[in-house]
PDB file with one MODEL, atoms N, CA, C and O in Angstrom:
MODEL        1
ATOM      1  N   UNK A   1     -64.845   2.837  12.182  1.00  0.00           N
ATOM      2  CA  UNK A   1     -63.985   3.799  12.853  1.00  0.00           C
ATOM      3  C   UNK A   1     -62.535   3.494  12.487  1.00  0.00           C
ATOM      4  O   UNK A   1     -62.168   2.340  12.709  1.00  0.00           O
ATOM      5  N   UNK A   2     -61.720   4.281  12.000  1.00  0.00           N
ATOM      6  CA  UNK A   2     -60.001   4.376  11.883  1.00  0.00           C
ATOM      7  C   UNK A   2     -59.887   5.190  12.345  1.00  0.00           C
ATOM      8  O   UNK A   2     -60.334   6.330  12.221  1.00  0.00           O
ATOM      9  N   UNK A   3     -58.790   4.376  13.430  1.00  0.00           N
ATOM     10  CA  UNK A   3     -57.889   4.728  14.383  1.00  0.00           C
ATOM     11  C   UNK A   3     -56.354   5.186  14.065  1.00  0.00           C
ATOM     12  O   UNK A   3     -55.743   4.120  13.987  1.00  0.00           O
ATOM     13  N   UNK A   4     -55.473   6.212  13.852  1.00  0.00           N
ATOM     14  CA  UNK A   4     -54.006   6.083  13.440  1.00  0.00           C
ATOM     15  C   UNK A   4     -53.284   6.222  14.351  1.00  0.00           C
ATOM     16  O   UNK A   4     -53.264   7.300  14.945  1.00  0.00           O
ATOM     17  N   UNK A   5     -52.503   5.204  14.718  1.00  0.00           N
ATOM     18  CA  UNK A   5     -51.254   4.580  15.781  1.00  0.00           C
ATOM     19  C   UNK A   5     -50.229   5.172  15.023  1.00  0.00           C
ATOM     20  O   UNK A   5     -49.842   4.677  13.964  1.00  0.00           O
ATOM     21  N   UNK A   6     -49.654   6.452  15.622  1.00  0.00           N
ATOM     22  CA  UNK A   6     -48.349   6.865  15.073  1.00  0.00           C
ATOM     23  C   UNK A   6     -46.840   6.566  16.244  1.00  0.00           C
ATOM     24  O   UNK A   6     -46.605   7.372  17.144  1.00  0.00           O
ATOM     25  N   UNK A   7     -46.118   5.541  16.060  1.00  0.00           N
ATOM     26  CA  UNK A   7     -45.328   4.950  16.635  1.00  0.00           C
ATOM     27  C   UNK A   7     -44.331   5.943  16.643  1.00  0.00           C
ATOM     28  O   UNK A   7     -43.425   5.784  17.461  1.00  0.00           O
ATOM     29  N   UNK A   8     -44.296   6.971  15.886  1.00  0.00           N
ATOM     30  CA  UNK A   8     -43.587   8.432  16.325  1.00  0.00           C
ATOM     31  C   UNK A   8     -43.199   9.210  17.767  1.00  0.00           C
ATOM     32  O   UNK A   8     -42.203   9.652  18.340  1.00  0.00           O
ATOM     33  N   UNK A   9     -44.814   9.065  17.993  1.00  0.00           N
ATOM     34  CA  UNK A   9     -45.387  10.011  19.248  1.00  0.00           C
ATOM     35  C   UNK A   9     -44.915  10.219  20.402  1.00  0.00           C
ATOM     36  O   UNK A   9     -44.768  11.298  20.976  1.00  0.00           O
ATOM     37  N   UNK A  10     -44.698   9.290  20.716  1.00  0.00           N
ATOM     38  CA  UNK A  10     -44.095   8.796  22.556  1.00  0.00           C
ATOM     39  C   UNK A  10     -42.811   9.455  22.166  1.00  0.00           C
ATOM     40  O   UNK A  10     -42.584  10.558  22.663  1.00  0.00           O
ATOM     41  N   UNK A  11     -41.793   8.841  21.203  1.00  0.00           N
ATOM     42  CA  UNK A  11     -40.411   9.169  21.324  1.00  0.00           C
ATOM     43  C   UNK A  11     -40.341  10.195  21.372  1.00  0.00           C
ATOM     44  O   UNK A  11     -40.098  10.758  22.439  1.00  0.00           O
ATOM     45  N   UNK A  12     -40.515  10.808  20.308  1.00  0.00           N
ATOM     46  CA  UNK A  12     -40.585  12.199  19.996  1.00  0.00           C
ATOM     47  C   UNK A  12     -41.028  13.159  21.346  1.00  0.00           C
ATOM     48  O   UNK A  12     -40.301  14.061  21.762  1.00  0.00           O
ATOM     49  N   UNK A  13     -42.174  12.852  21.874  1.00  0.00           N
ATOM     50  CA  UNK A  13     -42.540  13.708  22.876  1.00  0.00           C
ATOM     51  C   UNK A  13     -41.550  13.631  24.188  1.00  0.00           C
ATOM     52  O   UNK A  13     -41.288  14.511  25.009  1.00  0.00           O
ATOM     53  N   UNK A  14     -41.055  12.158  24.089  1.00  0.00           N
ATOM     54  CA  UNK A  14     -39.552  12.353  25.503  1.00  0.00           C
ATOM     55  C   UNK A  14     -38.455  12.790  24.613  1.00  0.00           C
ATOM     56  O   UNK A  14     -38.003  13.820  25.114  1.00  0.00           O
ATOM     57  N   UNK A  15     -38.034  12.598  23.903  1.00  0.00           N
ATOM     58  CA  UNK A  15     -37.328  13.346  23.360  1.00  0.00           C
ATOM     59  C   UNK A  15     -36.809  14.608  23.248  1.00  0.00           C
ATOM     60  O   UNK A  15     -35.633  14.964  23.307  1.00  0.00           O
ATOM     61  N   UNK A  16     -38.309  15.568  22.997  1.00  0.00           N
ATOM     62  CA  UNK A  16     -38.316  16.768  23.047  1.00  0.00           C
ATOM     63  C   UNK A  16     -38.210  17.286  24.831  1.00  0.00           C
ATOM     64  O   UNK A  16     -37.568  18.310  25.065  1.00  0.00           O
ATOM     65  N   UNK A  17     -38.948  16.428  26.155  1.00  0.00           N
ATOM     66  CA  UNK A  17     -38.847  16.701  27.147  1.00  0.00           C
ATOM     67  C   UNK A  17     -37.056  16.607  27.885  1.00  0.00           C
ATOM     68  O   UNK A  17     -36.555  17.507  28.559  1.00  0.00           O
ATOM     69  N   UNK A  18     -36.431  15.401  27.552  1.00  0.00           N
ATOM     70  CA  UNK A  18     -35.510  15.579  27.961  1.00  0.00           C
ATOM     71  C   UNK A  18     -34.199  16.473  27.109  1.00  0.00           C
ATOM     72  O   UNK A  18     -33.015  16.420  27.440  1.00  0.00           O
ATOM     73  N   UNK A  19     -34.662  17.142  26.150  1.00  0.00           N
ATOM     74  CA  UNK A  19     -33.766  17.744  25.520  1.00  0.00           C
ATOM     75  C   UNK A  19     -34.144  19.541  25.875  1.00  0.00           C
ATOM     76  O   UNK A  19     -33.560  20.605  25.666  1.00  0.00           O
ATOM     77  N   UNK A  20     -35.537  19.095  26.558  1.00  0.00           N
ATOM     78  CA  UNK A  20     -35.486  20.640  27.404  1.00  0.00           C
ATOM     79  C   UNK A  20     -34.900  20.686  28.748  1.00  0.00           C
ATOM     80  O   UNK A  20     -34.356  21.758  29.012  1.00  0.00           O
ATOM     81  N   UNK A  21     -34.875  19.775  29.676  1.00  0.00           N
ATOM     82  CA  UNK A  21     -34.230  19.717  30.527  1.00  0.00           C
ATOM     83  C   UNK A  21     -33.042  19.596  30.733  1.00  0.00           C
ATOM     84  O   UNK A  21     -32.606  19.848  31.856  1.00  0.00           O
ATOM     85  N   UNK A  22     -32.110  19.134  29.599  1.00  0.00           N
ATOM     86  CA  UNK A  22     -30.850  19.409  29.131  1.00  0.00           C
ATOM     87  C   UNK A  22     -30.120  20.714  28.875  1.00  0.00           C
ATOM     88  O   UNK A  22     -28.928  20.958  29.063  1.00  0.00           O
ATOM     89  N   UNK A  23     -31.245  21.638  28.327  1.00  0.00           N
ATOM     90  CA  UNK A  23     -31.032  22.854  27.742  1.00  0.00           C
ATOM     91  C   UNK A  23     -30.771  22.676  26.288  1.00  0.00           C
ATOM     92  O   UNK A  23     -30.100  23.398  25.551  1.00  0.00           O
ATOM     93  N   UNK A  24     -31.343  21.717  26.042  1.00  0.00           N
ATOM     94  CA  UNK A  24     -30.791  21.604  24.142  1.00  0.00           C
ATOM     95  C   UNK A  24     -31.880  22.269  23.937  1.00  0.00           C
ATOM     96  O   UNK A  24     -31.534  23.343  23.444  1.00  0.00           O
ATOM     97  N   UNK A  25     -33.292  22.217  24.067  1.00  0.00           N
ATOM     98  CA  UNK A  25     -34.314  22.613  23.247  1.00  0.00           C
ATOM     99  C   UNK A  25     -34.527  23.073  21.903  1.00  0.00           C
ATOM    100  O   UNK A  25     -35.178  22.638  20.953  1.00  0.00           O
ATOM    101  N   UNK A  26     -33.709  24.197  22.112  1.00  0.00           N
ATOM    102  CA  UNK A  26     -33.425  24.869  20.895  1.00  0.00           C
ATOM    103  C   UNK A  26     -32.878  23.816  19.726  1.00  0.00           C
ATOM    104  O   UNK A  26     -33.456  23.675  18.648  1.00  0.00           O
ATOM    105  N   UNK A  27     -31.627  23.075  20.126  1.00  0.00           N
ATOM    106  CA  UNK A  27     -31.547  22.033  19.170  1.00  0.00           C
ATOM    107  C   UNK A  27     -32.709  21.217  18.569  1.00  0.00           C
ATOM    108  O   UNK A  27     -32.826  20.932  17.377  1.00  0.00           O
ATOM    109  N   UNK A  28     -33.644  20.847  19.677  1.00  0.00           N
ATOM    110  CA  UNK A  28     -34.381  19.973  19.555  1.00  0.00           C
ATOM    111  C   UNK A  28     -35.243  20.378  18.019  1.00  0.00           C
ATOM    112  O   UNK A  28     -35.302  19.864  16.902  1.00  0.00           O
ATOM    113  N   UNK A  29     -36.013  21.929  18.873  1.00  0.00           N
ATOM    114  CA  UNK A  29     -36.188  22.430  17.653  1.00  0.00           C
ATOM    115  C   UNK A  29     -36.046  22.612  16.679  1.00  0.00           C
ATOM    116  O   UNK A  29     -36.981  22.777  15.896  1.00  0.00           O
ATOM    117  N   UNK A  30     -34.420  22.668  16.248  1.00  0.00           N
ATOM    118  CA  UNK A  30     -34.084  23.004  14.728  1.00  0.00           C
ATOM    119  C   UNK A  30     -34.093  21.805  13.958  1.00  0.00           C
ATOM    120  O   UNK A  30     -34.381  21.785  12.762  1.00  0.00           O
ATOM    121  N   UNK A  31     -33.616  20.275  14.990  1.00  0.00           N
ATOM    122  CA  UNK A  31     -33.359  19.077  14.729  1.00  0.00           C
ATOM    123  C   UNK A  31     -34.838  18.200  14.004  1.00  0.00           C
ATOM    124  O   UNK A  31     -34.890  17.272  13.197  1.00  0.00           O
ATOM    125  N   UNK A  32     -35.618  18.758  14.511  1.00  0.00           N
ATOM    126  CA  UNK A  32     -37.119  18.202  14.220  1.00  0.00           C
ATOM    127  C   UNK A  32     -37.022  17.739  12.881  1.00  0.00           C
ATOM    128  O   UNK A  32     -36.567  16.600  12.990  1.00  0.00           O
ATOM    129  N   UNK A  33     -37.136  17.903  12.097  1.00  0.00           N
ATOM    130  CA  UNK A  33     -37.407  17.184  10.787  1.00  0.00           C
ATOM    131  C   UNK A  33     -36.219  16.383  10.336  1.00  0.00           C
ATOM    132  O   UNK A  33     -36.491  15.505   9.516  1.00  0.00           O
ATOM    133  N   UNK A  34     -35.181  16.474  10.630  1.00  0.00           N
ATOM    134  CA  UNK A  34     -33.909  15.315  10.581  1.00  0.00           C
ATOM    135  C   UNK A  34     -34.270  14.840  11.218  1.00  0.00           C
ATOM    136  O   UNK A  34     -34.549  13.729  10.767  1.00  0.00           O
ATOM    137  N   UNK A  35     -34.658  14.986  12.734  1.00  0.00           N
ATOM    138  CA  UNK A  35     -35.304  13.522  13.918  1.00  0.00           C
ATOM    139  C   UNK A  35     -35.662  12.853  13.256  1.00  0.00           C
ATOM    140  O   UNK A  35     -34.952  11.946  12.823  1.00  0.00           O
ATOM    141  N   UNK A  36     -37.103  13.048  12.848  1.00  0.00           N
ATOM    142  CA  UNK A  36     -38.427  12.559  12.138  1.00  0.00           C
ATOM    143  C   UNK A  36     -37.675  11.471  11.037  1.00  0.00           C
ATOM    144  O   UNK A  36     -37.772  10.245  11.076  1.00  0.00           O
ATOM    145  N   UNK A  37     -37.004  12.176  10.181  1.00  0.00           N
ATOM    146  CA  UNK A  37     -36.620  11.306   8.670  1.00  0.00           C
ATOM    147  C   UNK A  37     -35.774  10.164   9.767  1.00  0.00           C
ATOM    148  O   UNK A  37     -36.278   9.052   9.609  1.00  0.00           O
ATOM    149  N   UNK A  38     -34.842  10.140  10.634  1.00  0.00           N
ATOM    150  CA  UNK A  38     -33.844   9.719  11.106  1.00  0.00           C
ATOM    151  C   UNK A  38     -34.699   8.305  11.864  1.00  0.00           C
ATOM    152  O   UNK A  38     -34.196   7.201  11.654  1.00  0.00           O
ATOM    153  N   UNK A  39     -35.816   8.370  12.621  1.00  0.00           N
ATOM    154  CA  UNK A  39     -36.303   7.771  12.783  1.00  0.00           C
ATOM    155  C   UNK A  39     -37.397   7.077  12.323  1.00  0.00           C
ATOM    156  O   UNK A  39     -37.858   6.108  12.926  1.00  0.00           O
ATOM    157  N   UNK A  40     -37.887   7.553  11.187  1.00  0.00           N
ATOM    158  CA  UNK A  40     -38.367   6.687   9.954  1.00  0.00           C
ATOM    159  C   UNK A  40     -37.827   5.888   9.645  1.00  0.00           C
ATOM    160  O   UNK A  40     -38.300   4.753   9.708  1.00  0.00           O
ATOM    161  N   UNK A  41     -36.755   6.106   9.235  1.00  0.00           N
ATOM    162  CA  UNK A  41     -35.583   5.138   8.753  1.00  0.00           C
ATOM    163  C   UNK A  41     -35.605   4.020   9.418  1.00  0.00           C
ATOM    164  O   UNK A  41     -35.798   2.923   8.894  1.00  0.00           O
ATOM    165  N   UNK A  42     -35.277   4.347  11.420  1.00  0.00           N
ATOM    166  CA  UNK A  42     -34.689   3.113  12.162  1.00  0.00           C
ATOM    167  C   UNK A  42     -36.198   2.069  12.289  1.00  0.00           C
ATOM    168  O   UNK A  42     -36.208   0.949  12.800  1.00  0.00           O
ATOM    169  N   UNK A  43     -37.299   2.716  11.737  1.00  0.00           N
ATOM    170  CA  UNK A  43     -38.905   1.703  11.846  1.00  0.00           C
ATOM    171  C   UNK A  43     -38.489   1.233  10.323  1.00  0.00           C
ATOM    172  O   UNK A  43     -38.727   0.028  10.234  1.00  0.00           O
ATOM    173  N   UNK A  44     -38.019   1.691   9.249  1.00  0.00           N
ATOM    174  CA  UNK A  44     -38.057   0.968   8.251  1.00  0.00           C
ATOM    175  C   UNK A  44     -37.270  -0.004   8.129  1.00  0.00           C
ATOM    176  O   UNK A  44     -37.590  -0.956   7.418  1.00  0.00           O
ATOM    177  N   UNK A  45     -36.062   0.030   8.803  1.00  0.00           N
ATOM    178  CA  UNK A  45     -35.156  -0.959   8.928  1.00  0.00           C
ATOM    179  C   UNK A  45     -35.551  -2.210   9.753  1.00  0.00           C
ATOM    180  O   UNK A  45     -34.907  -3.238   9.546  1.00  0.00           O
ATOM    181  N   UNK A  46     -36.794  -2.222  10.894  1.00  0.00           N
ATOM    182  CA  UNK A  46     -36.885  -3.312  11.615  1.00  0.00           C
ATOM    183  C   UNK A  46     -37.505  -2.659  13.019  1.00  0.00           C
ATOM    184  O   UNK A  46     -38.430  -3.213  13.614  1.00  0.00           O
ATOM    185  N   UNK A  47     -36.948  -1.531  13.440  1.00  0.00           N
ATOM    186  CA  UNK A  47     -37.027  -1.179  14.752  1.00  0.00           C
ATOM    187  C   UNK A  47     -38.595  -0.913  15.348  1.00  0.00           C
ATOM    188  O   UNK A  47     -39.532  -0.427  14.715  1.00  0.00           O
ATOM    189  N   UNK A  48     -38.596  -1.323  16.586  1.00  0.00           N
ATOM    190  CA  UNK A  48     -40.096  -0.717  16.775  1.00  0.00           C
ATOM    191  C   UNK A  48     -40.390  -0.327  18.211  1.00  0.00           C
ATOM    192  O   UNK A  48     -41.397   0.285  18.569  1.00  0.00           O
ATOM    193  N   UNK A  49     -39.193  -0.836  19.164  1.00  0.00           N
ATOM    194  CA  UNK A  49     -39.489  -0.482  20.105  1.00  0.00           C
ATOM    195  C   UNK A  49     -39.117   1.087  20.481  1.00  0.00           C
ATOM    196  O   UNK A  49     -38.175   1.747  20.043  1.00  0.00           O
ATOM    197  N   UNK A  50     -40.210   1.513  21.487  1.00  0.00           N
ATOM    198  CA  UNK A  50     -39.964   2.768  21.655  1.00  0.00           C
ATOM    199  C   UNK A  50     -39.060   3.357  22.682  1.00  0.00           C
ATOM    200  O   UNK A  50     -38.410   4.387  22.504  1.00  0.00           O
ATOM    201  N   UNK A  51     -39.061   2.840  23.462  1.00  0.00           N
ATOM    202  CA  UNK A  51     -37.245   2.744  24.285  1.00  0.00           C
ATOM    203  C   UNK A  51     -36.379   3.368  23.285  1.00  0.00           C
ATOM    204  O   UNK A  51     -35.935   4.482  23.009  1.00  0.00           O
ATOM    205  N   UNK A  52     -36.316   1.722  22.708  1.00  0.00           N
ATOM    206  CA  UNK A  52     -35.114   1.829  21.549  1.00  0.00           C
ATOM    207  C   UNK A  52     -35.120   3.297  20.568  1.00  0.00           C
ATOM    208  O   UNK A  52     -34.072   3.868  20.265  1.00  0.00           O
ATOM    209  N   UNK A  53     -36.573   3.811  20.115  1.00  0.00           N
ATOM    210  CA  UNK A  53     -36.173   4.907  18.973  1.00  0.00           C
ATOM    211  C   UNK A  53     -35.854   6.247  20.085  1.00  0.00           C
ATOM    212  O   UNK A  53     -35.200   7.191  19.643  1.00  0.00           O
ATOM    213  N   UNK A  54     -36.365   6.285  21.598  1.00  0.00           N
ATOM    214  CA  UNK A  54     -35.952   7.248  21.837  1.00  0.00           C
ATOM    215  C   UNK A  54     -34.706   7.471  22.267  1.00  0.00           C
ATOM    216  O   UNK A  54     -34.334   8.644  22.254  1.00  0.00           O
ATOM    217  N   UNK A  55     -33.671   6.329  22.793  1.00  0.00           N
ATOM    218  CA  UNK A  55     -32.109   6.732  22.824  1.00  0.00           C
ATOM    219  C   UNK A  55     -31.897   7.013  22.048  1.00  0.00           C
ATOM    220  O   UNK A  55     -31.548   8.191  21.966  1.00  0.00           O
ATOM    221  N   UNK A  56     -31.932   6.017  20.585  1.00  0.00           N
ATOM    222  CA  UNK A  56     -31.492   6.571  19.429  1.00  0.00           C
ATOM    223  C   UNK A  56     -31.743   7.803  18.796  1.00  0.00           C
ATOM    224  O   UNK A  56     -31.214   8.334  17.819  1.00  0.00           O
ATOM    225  N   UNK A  57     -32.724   8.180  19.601  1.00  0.00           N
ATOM    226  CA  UNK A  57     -33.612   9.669  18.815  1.00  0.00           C
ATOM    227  C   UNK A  57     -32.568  10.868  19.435  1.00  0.00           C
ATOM    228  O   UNK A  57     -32.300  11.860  18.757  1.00  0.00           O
ATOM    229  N   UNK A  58     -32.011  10.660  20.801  1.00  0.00           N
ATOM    230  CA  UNK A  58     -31.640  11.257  21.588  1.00  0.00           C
ATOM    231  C   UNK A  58     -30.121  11.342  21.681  1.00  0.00           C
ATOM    232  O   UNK A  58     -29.460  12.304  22.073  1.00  0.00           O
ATOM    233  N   UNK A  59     -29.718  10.239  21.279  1.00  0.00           N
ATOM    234  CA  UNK A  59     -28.640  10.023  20.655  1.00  0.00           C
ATOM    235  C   UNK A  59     -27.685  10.883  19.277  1.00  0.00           C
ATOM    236  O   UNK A  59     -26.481  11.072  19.105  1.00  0.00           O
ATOM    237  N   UNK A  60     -29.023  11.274  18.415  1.00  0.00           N
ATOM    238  CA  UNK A  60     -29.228  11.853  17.145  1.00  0.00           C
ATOM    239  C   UNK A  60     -28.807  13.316  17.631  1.00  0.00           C
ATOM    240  O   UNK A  60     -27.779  13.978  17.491  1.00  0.00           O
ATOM    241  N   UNK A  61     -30.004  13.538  18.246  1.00  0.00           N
ATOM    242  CA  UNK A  61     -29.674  15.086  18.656  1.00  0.00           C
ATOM    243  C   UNK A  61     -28.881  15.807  19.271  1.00  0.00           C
ATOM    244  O   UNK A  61     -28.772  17.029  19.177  1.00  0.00           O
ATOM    245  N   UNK A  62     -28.194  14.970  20.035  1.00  0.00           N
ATOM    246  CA  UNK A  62     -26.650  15.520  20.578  1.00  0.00           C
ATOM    247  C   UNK A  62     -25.981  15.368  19.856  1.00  0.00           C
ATOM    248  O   UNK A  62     -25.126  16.254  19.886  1.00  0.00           O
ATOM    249  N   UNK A  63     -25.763  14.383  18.796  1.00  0.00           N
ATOM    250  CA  UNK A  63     -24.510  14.193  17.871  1.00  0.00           C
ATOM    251  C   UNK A  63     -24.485  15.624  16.256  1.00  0.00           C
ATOM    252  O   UNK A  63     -23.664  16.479  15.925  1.00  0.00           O
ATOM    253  N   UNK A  64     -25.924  15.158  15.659  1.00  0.00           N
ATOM    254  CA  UNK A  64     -25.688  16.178  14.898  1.00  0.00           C
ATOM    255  C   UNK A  64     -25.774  17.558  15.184  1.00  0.00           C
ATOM    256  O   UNK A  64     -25.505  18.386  14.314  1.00  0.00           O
TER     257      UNK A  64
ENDMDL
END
C-alpha cells in the first residue's frame, strides 16, 4: 500500500479558510499557484512546520 503525505494540505486549506473570512477569497483564488510555488520553495529550503508555512502562506497573500 502507498500512502502520499502532501505537507501542502493543511496550510493551504487554512489558508484558503481564513482568507475567506477576511474577504480576500478572491485573492486567494487568483494567488493559488504563486501560493503553491511560494511554498514549495519555503519546504525546499528547510521548512516543515505547518504553523510556520501557513503564516507565511498568509503572509504571501496579503502582500502580493
Amino acid at each position: 500500500m502507498h500512502t502520499e503525505i502532501n505537507i501542502f494540505d493543511k496550510p493551504i486549506e487554512r489558508i484558503r479558510k481564513t482568507c475567506e473570512l477576511m474577504g480576500l477569497g478572491a485573492d486567494f483564488d487568483r494567488k493559488l499557484p504563486e501560493l503553491e510555488t511560494y511554498l514549495e520553495r519555503l519546504v525546499a529550503e528547510g521548512e516543515t512546520s505547518e504553523e510556520r508555512l501557513t503564516v507565511s502562506g498568509l503572509t504571501f497573500v496579503k502582500q502580493a
